[in-house]
N, C-alpha and C positions, 0 to 999 in steps of 0.2 A: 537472511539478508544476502543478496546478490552484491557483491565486488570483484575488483583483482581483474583476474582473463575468464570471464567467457563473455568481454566486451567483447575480444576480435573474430564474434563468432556472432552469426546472425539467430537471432531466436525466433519461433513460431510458434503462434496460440493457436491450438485445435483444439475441437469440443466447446468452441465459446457458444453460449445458446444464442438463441438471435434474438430474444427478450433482453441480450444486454445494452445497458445505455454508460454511455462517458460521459461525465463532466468534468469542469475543473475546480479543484478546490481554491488552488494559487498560483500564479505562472510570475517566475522572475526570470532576469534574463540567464542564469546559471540552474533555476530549481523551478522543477514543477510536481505541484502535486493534485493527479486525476483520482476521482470515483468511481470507482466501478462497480456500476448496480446488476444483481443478478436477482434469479427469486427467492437465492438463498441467503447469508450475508451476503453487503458488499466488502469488496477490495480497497485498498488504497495503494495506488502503482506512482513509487518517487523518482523521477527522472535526474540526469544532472545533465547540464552539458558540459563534454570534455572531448575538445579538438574540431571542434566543429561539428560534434555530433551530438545529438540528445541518447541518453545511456539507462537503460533502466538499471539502478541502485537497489531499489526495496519492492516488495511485490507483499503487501500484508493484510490479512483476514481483520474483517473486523471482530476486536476480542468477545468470544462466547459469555465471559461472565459479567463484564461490565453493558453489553451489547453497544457499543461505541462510546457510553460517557465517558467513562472512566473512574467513575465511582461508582461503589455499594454502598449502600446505608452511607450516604453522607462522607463517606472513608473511600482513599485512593484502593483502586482495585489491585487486588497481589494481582492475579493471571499478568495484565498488560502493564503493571507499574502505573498505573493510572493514565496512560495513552491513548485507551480505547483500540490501539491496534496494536494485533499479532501476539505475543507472548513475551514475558518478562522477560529484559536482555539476561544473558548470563554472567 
């Protein structure tokens, strides 16, 4: 999970394939949450706005064992806590 400072610092994506697409899952006026499809999983990238800026927050895979439901057999998946992304908080 991205917080804290390395807001005041500008971030760049290289290596992105050019097979990637965006969409959005949800946009409010304080949180957004885009798709990021590649041809391997996709991403899910959570923005916030804070100060007039949109801020990236979370940058998270989608989880290998559930492959985004978030359930196995019927049961919350351990790896993501049943989110479908990225890995059980700690």
């Amino acid at each position: 999970m991205l917080v804290g400072e390395p807001f005041d610092q500008q971030f760049e994506f290289f290596g992105v394939p050019a097979e990637t697409t965006i969409s959005e899952l949800g946009v409010s006026s304080d949180l957004a949450e885009i798709l990021v499809q590649t041809q391997s999983l996709p991403y899910k990238a959570i923005l916030v706005q804070e100060r007039g800026h949109w801020r990236l927050k979370e940058f998270l895979a989608q989880c290998t064992g559930c492959l985004g439901s978030g359930k196995i057999l019927e049961r919350p998946c351990n790896s993501c806590s049943g989110t479908g992304w990225g890995m059980r908080p700690g």
